[in-house]
C-alpha positions in Angstrom: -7.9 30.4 -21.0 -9.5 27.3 -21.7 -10.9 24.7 -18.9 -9.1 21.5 -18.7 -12.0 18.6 -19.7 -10.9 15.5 -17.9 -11.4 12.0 -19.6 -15.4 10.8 -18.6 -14.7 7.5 -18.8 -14.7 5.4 -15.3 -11.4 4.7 -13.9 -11.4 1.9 -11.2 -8.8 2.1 -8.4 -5.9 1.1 -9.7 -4.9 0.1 -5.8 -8.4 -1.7 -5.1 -7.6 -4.3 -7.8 -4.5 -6.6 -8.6 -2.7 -3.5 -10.7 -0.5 -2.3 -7.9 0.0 -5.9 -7.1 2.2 -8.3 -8.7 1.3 -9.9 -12.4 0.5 -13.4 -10.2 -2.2 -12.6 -8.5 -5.7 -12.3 -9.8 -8.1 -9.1 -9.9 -10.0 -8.6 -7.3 -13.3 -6.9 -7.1 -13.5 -3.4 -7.0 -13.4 -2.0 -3.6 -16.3 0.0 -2.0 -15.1 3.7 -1.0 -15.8 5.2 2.5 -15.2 8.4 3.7 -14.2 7.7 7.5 -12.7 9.0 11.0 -12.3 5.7 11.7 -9.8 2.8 12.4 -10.9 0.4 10.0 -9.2 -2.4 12.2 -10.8 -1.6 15.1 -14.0 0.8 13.9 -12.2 3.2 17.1 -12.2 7.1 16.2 -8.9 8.2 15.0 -7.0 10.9 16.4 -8.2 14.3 15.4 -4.4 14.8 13.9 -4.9 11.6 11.6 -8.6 12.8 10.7 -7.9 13.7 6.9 -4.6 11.2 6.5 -7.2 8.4 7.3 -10.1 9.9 5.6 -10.0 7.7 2.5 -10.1 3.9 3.2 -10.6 0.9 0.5 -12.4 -1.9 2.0 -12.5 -5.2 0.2 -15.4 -7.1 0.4 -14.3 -10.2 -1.2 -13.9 -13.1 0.9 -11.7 -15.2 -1.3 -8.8 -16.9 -0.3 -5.9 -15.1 -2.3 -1.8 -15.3 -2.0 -2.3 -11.8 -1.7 -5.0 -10.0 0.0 -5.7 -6.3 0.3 -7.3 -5.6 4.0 -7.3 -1.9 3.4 -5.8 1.4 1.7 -5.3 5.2 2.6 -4.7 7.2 0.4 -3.5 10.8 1.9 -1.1 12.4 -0.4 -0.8 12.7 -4.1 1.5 14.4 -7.1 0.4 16.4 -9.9 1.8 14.1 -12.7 -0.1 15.9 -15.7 2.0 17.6 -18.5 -1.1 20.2 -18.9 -0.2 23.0 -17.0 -1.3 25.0 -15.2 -3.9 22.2 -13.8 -7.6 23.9 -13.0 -9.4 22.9 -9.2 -12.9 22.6 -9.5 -15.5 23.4 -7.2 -16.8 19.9 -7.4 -16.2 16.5 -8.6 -17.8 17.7 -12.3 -16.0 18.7 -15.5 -18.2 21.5 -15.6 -17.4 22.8 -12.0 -16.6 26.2 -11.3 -12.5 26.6 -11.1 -11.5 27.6 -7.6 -7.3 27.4 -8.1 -4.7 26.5 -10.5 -1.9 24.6 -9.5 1.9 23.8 -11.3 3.3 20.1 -12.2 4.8 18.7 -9.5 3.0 19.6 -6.2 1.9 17.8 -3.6 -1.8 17.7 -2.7 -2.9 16.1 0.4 -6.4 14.4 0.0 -9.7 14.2 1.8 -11.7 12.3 0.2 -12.5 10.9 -3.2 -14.8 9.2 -6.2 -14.2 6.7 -8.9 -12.5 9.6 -10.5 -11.6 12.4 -8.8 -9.7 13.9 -5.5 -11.0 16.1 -3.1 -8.3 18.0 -1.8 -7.7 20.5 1.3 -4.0 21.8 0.5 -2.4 23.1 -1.3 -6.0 24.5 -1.7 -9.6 22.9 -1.4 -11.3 21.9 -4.4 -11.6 18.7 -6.8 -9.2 17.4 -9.4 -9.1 14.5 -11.7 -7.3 11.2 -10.9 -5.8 11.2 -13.7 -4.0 14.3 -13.3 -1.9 13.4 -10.2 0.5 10.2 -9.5 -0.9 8.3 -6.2 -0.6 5.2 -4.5 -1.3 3.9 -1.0 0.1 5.8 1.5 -1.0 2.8 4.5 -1.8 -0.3 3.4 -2.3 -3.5 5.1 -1.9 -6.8 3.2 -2.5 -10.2 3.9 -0.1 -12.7 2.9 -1.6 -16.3 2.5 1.8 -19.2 2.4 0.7 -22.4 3.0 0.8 -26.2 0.9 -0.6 -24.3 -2.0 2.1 -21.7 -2.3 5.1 -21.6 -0.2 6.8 -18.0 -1.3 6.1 -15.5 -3.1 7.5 -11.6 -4.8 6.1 -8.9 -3.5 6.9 -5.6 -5.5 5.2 -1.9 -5.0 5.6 1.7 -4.7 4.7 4.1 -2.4 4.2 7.7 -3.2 5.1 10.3 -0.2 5.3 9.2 3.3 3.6 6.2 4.1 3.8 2.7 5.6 2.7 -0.7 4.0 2.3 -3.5 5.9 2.4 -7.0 4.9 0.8 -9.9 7.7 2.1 -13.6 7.2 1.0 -15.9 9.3 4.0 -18.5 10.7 2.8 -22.1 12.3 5.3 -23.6 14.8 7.8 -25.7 12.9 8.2 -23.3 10.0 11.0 -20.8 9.3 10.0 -17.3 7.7 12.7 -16.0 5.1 12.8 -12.7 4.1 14.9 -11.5 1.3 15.5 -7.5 0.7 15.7 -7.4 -3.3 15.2 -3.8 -4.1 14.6 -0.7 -2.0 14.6 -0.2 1.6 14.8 -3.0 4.2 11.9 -4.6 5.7 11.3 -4.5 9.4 9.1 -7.2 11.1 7.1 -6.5 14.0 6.4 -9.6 16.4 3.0 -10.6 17.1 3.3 -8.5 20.7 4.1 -6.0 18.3 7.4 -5.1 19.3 10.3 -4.6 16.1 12.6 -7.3 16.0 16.1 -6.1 15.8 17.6 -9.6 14.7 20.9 -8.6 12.5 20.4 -8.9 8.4 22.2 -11.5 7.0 23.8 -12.1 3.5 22.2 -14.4 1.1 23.4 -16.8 -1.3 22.6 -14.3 -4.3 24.0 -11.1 -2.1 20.6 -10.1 -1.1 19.9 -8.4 2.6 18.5 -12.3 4.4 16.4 -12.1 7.5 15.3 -15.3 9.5 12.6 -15.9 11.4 12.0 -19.2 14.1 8.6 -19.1 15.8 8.3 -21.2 18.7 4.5 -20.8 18.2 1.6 -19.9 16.0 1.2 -16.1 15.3 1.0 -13.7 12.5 4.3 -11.7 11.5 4.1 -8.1 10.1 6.6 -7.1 7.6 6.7 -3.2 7.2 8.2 -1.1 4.8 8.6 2.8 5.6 9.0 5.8 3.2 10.1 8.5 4.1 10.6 9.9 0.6 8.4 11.3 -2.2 8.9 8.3 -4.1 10.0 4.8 -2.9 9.8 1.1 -5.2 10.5 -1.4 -3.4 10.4 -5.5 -3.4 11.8 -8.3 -0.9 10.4 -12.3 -1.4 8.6 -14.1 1.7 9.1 -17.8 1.6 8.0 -20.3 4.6 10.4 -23.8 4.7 9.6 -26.4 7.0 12.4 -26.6 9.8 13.7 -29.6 9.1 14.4 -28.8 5.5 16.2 -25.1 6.2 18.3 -27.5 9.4 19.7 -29.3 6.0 20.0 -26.5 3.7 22.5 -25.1 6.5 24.3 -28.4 6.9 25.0 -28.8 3.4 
């Protein structure tokens, strides 16, 4: 039975540059890869449960000012996507390594760590496979969301595959309303800056989209969250910021 030869050409990311971001926002530089226990917000030791979900973090190290900046990625779950089947594990992250399992299209791998090009995974068994072999895609992510003068709403369209939560931060000055359209998917929750869930009622928009308001009576960062509790899950809502004064005579028109 012959060896499957992955591709030995580099394959950056795809989530550590603007490719799993919308088309308006520029590449970014390629992320440096970690392997970690740790909280990459805090640098605090994770839970020994969330050891191996966490395990794989992509840190940006650019300090541009972007519409859209990625803070961090986990990766901790992928598919096998590939058509060649049965799909070989290797002992090690090398075309040439010893084969250690087989596994079918369409199961789900959890993953421990990984290179430019390859998985390490610990289930269905241990062993190495190629990236592009399996469909992935951030299973936590935290973005930031810079609105401002220069740019005042935005798109923001992704997918998760398997479980997972992305979570988008936007900072709201006093004197600005946050609006939050649902346009494809599941509904957004936001999460106060005390970070408790708001449970505000969805509204109905002009266009027939899900509509969610949001009045700060101070400065403080809002995080919009979207959950999946699927094994596939695109979504995309629009974040726009409107001085209060302007939204007081949209309503009164």
């Amino acid at each position: 039975m012959a060896q499957h030869q992955p591709q030995e050409e580099d394959r950056a990311s795809s989530y550590t540059t603007s490719s799993n971001i919308s088309s308006s926002v520029e590449s970014k530089p390629t992320a440096n890869w970690v392997a970690t226990n740790t909280n990459p917000q805090t640098g605090s030791l994770l839970p020994p449960h969330l050891h191996e979900n966490w395990s794989e973090v992509a840190l940006n190290p650019s300090k541009e000012t972007q519409v859209r900046d990625l803070e961090y990625c986990v990766i901790s779950m992928a598919q096998l996507s590939t058509n060649k089947s049965p799909l070989y594990v290797l002992s090690s992250p090398r075309k040439d390594g010893a084969i250690v399992g087989e596994l079918e299209t369409g199961r789900w791998l959890s993953i421990m760590n990984a290179t430019d090009q390859w998985f390490e995974i610990i289930d269905p068994t241990k062993g190495w496979v190629h990236r592009s072999d399996v469909d992935s895609s951030c299973n936590e992510k935290v973005e930031r969301v810079n609105l401002g003068s220069h740019q005042s709403s935005i798109r923001i369209k992704d997918r998760m595959v398997g479980v997972g939560v992305h979570r988008y931060i936007v900072h709201l000055p006093p004197g600005k309303t946050l609006n939050l359209k649902n346009l494809e998917g599941t509904i957004p929750r936001v999460v106060d800056p005390r970070g408790e869930l708001l449970t505000q009622s969805w509204e109905t928009s002009e266009e027939g989209f899900p509509e969610w308001i949001v009045q700060p009576m101070e400065s403080a960062d809002y995080t919009i969250e979207v959950v999946s509790h699927d094994s596939e899950l695109e979504y995309s809502f629009s974040v726009e910021i409107t001085p209060l004064q302007e939204y007081a005579q949209i309503l009164s028109r």
